[in-house]
C-alpha positions as a Markdown table, in Angstrom:
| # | Residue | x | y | z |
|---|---|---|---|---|
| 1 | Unk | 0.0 | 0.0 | 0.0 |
| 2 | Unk | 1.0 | 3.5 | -0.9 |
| 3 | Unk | 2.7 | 5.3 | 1.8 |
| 4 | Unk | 0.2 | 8.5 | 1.7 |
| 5 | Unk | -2.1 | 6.1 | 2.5 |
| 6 | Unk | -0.9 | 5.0 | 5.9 |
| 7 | Unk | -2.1 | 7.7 | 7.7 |
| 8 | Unk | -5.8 | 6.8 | 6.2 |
| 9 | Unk | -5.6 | 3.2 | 7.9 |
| 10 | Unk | -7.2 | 4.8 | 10.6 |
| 11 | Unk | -8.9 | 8.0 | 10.1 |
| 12 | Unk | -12.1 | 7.1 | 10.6 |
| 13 | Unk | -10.5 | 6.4 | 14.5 |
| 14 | Unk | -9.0 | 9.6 | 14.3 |
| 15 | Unk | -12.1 | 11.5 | 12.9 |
| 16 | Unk | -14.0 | 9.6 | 15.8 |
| 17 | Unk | -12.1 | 10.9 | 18.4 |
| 18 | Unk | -11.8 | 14.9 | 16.7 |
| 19 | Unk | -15.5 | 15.1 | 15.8 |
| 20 | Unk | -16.3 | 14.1 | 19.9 |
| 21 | Unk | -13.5 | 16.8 | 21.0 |
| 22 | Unk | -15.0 | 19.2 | 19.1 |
| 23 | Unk | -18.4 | 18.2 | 20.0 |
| 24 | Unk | -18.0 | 18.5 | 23.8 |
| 25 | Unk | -16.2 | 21.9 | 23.8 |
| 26 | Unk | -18.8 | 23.5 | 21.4 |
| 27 | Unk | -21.3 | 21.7 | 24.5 |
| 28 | Unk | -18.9 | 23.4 | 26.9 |
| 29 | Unk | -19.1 | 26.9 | 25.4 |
| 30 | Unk | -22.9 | 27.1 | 24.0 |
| 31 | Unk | -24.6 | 24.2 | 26.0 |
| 32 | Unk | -25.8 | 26.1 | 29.1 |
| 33 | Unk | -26.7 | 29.4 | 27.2 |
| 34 | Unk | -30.6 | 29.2 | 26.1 |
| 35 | Unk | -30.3 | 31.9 | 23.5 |
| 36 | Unk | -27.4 | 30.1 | 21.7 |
| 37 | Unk | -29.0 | 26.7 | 21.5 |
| 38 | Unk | -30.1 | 27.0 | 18.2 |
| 39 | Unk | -26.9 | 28.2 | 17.0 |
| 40 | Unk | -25.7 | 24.8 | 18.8 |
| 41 | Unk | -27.8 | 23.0 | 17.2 |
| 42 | Unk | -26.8 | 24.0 | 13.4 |
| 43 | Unk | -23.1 | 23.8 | 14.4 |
| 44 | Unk | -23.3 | 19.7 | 15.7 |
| 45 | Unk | -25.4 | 19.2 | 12.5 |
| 46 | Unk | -23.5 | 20.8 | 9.9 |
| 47 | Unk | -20.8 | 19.0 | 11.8 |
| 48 | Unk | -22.2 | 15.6 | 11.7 |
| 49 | Unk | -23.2 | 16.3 | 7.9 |
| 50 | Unk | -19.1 | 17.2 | 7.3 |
| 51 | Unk | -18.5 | 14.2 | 8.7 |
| 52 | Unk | -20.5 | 12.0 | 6.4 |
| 53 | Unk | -19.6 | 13.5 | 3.5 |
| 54 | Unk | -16.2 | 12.9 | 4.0 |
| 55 | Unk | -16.7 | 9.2 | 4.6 |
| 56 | Unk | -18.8 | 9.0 | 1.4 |
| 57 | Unk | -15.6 | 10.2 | -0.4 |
| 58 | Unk | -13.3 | 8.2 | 0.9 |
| 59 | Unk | -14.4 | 4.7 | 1.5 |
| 60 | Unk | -16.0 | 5.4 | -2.4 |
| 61 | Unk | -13.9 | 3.2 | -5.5 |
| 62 | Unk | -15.2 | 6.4 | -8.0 |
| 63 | Unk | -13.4 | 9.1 | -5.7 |
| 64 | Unk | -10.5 | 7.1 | -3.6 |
| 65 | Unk | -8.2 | 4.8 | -4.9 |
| 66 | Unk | -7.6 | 3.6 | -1.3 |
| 67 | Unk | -10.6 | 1.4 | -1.0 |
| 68 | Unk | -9.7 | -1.0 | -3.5 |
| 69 | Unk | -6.0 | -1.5 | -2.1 |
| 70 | Unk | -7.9 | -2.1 | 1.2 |
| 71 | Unk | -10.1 | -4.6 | -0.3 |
| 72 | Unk | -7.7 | -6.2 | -1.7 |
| 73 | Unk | -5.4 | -6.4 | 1.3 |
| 74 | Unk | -8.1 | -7.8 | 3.4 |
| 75 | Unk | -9.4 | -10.6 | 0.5 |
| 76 | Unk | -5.8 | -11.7 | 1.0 |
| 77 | Unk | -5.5 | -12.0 | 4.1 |
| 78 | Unk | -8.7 | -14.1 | 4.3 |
| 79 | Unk | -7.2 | -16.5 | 1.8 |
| 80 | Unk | -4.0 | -16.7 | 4.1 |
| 81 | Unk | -6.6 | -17.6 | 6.5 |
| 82 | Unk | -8.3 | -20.0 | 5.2 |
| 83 | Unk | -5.3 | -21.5 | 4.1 |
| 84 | Unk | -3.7 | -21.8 | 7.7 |
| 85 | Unk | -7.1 | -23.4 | 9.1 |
| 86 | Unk | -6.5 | -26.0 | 6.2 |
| 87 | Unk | -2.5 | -27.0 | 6.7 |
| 88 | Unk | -3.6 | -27.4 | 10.2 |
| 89 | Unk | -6.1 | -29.9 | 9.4 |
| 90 | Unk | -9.8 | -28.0 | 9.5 |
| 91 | Unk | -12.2 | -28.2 | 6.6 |
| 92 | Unk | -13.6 | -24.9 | 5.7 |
| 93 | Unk | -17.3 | -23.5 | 4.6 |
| 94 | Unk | -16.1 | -20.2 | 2.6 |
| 95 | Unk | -19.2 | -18.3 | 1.8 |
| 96 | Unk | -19.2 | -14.9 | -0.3 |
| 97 | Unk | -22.6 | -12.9 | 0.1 |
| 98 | Unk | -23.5 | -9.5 | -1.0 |
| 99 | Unk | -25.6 | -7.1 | 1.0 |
| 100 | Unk | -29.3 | -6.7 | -1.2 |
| 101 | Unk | -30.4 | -4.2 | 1.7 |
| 102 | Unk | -28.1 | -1.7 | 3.6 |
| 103 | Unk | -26.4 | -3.5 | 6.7 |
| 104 | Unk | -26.0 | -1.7 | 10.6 |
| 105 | Unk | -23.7 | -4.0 | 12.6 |
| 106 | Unk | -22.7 | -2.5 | 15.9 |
| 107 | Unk | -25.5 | -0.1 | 16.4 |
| 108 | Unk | -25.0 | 0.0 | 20.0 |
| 109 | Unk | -21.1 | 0.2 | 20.2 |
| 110 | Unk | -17.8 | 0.8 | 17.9 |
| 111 | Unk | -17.0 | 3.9 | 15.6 |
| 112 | Unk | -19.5 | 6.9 | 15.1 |
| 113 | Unk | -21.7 | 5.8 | 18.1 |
| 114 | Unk | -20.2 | 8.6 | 20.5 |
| 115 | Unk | -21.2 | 11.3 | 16.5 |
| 116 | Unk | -24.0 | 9.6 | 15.4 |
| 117 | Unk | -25.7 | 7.4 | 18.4 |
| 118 | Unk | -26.2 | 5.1 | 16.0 |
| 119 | Unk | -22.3 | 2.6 | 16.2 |
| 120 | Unk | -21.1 | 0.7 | 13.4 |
| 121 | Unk | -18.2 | -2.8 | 14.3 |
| 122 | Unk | -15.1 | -1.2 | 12.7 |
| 123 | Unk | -11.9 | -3.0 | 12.2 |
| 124 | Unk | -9.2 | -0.3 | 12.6 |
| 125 | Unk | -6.5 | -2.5 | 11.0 |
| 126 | Unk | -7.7 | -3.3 | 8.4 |
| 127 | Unk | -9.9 | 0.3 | 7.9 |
| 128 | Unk | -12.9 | -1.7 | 6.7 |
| 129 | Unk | -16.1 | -2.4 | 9.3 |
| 130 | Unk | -16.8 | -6.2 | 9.3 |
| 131 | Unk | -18.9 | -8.7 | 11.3 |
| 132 | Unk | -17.8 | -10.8 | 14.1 |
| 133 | Unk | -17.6 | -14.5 | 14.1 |
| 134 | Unk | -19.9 | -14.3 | 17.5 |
| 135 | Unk | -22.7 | -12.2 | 16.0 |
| 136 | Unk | -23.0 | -14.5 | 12.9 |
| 137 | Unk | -22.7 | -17.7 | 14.8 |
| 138 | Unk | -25.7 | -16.0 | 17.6 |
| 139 | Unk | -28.1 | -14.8 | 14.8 |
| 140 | Unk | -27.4 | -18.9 | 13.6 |
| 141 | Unk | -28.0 | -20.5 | 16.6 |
| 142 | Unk | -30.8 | -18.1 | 17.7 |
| 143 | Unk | -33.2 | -18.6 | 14.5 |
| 144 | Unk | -32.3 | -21.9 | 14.9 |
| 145 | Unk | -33.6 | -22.3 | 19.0 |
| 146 | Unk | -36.4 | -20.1 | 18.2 |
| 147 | Unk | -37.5 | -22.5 | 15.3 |
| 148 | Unk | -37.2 | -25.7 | 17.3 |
| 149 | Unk | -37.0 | -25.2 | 20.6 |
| 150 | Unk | -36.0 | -27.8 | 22.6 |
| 151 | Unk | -35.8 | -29.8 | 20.1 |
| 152 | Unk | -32.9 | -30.8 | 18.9 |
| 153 | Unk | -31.2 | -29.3 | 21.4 |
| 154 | Unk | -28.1 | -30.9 | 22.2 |
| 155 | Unk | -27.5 | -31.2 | 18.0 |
| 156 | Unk | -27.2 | -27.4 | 18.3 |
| 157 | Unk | -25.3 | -27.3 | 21.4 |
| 158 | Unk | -23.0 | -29.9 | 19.9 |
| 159 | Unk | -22.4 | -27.5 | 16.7 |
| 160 | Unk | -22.2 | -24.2 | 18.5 |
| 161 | Unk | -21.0 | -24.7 | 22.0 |
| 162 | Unk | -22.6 | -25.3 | 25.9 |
| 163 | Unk | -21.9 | -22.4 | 28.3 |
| 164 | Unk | -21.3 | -22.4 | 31.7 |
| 165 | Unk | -18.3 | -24.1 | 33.9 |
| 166 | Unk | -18.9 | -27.1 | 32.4 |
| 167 | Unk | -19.1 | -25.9 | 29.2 |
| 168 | Unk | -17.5 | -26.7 | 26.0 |
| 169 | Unk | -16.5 | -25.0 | 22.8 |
| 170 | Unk | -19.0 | -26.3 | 19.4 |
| 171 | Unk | -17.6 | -28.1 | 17.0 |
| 172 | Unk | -18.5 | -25.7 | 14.1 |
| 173 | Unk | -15.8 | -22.2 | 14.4 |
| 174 | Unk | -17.1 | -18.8 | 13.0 |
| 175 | Unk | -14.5 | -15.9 | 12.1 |
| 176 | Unk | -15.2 | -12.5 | 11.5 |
| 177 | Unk | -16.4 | -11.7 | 7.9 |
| 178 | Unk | -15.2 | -8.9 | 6.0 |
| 179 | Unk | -15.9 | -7.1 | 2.8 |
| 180 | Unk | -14.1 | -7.7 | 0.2 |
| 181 | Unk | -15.7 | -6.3 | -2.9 |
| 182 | Unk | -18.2 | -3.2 | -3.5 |
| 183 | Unk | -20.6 | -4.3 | -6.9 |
| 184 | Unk | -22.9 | -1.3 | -6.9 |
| 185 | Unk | -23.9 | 1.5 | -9.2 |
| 186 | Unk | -22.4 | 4.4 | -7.0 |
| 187 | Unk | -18.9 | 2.1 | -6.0 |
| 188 | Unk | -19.9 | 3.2 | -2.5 |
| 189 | Unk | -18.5 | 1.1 | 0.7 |
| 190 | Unk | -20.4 | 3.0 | 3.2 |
| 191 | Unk | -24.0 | 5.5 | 2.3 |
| 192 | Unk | -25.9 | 7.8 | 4.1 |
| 193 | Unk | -28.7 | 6.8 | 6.6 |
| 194 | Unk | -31.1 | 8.6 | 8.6 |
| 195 | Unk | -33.5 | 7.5 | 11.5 |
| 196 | Unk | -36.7 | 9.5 | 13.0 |
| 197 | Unk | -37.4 | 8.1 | 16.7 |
| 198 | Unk | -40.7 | 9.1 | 17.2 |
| 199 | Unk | -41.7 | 7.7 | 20.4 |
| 200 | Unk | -39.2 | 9.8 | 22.8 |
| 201 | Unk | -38.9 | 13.1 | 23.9 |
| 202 | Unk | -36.1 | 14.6 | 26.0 |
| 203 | Unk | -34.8 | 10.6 | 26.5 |
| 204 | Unk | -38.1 | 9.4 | 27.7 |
| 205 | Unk | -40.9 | 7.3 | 26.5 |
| 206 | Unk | -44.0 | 9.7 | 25.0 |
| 207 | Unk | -47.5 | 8.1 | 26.5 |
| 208 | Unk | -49.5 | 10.3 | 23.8 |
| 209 | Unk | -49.4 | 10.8 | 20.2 |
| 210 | Unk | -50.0 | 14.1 | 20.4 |
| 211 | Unk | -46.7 | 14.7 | 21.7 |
| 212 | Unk | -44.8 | 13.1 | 19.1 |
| 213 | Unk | -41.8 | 15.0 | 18.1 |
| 214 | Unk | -39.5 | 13.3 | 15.3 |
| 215 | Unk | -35.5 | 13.9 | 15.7 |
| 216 | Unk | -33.9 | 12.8 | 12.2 |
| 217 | Unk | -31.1 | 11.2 | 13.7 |
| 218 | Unk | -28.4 | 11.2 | 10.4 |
| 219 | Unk | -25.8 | 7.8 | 10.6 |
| 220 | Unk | -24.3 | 5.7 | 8.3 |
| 221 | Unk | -24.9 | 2.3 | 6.7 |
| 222 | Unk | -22.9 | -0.4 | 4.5 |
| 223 | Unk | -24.3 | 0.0 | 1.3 |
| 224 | Unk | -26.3 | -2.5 | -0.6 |
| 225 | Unk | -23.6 | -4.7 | -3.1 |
| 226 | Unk | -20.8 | -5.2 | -0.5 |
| 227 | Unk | -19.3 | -8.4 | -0.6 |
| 228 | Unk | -18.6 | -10.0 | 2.4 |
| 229 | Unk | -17.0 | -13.4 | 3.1 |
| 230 | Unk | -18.0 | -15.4 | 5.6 |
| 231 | Unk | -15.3 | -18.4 | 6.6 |
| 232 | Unk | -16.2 | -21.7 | 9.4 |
| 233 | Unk | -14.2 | -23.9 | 10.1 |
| 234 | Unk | -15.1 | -27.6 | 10.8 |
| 235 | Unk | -13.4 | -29.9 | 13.4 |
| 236 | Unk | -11.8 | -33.0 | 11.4 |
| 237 | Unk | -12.7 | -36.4 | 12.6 |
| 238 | Unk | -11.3 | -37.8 | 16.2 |
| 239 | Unk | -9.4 | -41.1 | 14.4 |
| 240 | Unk | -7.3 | -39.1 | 12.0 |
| 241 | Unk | -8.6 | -39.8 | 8.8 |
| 242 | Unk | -8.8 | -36.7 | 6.7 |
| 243 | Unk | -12.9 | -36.7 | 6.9 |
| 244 | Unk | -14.9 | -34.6 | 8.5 |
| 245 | Unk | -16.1 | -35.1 | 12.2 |
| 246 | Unk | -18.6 | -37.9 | 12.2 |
| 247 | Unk | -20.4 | -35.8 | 15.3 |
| 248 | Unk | -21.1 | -32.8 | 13.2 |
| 249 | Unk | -22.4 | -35.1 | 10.5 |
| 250 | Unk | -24.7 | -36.5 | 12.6 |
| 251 | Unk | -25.9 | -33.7 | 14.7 |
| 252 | Unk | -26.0 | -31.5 | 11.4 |
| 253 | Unk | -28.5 | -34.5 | 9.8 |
| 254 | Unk | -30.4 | -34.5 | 13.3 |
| 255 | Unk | -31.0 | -30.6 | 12.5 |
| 256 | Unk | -32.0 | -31.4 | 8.7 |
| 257 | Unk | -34.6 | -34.0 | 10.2 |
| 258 | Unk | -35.8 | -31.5 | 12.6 |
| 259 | Unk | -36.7 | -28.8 | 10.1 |
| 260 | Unk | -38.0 | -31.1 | 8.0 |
| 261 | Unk | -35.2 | -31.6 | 5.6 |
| 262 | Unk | -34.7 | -35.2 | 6.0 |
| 263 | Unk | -33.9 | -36.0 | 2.3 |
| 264 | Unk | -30.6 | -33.6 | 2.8 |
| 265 | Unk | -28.1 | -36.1 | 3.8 |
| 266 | Unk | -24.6 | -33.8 | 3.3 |
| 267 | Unk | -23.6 | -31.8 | 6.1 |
| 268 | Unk | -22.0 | -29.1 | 4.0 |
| 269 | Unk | -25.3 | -29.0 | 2.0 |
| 270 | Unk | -27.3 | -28.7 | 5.1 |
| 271 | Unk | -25.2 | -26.2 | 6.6 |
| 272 | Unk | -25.0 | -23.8 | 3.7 |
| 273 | Unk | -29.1 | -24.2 | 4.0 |
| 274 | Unk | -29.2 | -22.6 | 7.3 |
| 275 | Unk | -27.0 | -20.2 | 6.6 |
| 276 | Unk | -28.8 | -19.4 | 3.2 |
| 277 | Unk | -32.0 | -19.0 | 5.9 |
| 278 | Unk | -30.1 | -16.8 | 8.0 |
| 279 | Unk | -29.2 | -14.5 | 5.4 |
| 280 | Unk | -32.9 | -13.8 | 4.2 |
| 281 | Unk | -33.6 | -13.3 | 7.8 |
| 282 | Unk | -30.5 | -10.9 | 7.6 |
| 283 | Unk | -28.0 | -9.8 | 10.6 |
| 284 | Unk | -27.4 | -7.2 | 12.4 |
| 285 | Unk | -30.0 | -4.2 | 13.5 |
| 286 | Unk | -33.6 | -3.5 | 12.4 |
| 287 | Unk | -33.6 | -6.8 | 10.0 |
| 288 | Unk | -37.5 | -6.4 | 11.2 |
| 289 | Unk | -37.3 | -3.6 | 8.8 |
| 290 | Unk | -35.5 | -5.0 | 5.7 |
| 291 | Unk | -31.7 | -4.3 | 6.9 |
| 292 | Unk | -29.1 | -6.4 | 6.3 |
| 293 | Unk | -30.4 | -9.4 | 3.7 |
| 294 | Unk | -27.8 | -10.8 | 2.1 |
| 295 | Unk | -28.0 | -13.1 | -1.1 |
| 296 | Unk | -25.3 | -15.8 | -1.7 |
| 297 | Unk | -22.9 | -15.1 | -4.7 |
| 298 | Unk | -20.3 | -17.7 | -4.7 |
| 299 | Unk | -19.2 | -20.6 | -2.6 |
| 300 | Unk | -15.6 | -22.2 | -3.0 |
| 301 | Unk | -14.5 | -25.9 | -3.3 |
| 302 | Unk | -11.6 | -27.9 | -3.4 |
| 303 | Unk | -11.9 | -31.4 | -3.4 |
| 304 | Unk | -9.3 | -34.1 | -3.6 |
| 305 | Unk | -7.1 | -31.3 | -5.0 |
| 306 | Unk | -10.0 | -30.8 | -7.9 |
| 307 | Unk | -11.8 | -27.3 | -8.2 |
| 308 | Unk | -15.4 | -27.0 | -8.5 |
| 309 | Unk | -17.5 | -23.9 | -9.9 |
| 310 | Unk | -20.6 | -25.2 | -7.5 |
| 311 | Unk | -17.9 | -25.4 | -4.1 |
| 312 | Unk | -18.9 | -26.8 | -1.1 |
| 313 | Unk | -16.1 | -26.6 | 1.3 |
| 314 | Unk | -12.0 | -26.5 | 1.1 |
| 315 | Unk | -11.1 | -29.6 | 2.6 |
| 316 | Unk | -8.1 | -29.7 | 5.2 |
| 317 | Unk | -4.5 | -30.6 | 3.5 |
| 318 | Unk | -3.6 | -32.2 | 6.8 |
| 319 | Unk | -4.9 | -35.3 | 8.5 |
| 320 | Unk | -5.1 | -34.9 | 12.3 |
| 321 | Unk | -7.4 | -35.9 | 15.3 |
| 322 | Unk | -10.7 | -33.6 | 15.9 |
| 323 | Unk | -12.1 | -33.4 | 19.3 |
| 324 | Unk | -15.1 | -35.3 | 20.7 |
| 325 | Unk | -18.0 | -33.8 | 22.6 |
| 326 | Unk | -18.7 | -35.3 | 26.0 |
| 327 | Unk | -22.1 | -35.2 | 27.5 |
């Protein structure tokens, strides 16, 4: 990467951190004074407005050369990824999907929260947001539970892990998934968002509608036609053979059965079905209002050192001994 970039890696850190500065000592000097709130007011929006602007123009591919060198970077480093998991004897579920609505991961936390209220998960390595391994795995497991209830628990606990002290980690392993291409009209990363709460006033619940008072609250979003990839890695069998573990075969044909899928027999199969349910669902916030849908664009396979156009997993180059899960 281009050295005058280096100091980009993480402005949107260092714009954080100004815009809140800035923010408090314009509070400082102009909160307390009535007369001057509305001059307040216009200075934190125009502000905030700056502030998006700028982000449009940078994480763009029509305006900034820097996204795609950071897109790049990142898509490589997810191939040295998957192939570490592989030498050291993991098969691997490599899924790329591209956003079909506009995605809000991290509302409540991460970069722009303390500008916008409204946060956004925000790798500052690699200067790109992304979504962790834990929130994909949760919105999995939790359609999942909410589908079948008890049943079939201990097939999901097997796959994704039993809490408390004694506890254990699931046999199915979910990394954080990152963008890795922008296929839109505008060559936008990141777009302009607003919300209007209308149900508040003054940080407390309204009891009539009379008193409604809408606040646009401006934010930011990950723009429809970003291309994440999504990697999970699968335990390898406990006798050393190569294949994958006969537990999540079983437990991932038990969940098949469950939902009614009986006639789908391949674990792979049946996991990419769940995930493909997940994604209509969508993840992150307000999917109960269309965010965050994501349709699946390409899938990768090798298989006894053969490629595949229609992949299904990479399959570990290393025979070693999975783990078994004790009840």
């Amino acid at each position: 990467m281009k050295r005058e970039n280096s100091t980009t890696k993480n402005l949107l850190r260092i714009m954080d951190e100004y815009s809140r500065k800035i923010l408090e000592e314009i509070v400082k000097q102009f909160g307390k004074t009535a007369r001057k709130r509305k001059d307040l007011d216009e200075i934190i929006a125009e502000a905030k407005n700056e502030m998006i602007v700028n982000t449009l123009r940078i994480y763009s591919l029509k305006t900034n050369q820097y996204l795609k060198e950071v897109l790049n970077l990142t898509a490589r480093a997810m191939e040295e990824l998957v192939k570490g998991l592989t030498d050291s004897g993991y098969h691997v579920v490599v899924v790329d999907a591209k956003l079909v609505t506009p995605g809000i991961f991290g509302v409540s936390q991460g970069i722009f929260k303390s500008v916008f209220e409204v946060g956004m998960f925000w790798d500052h390595i690699f200067d790109l947001p992304f979504i962790p391994g834990s929130s994909f795995k949760g919105a999995i497991r939790g359609m999942l539970e909410s589908i079948l209830g008890e049943n079939c628990k201990d097939s999901i606990e097997a796959l994704f892990g039993c809490g408390g002290h004694e506890g254990w980690a699931g046999l199915l392993i979910f990394f954080d998934a990152y963008p890795i291409a922008v296929n839109n009209e505008s060559g936008r990363l990141i777009e302009p968002n607003i919300i209007s709460p209308h149900y508040s006033k003054g940080g407390k619940t309204v009891k009539w509608e009379y008193e409604v008072e809408p606040v646009p609250i401006p934010h930011v979003s990950i723009a429809p036609g970003t291309v994440f990839r999504f990697i999970i890695a699968l335990e390898p069998d406990t006798e050393g053979k190569g294949e994958i573990n006969e537990s999540i075969k079983e437990n991932v044909k038990n969940l098949m059965s469950c939902l009614g899928l009986s006639n789908v027999t391949n674990p792979i199969i049946g996991l990419l079905s769940i995930i493909k349910t997940v994604f209509n669902y969508g993840l992150g916030a307000r999917t109960s209002q269309g965010y965050g849908k994501f349709e699946i664009i390409k899938y990768k396979l090798v298989f006894n050192n053969t490629k595949y156009d229609t992949p299904v997993y990479i399959q570990s180059s290393l025979k070693r001994r999975g783990r078994t899960i004790h009840r």
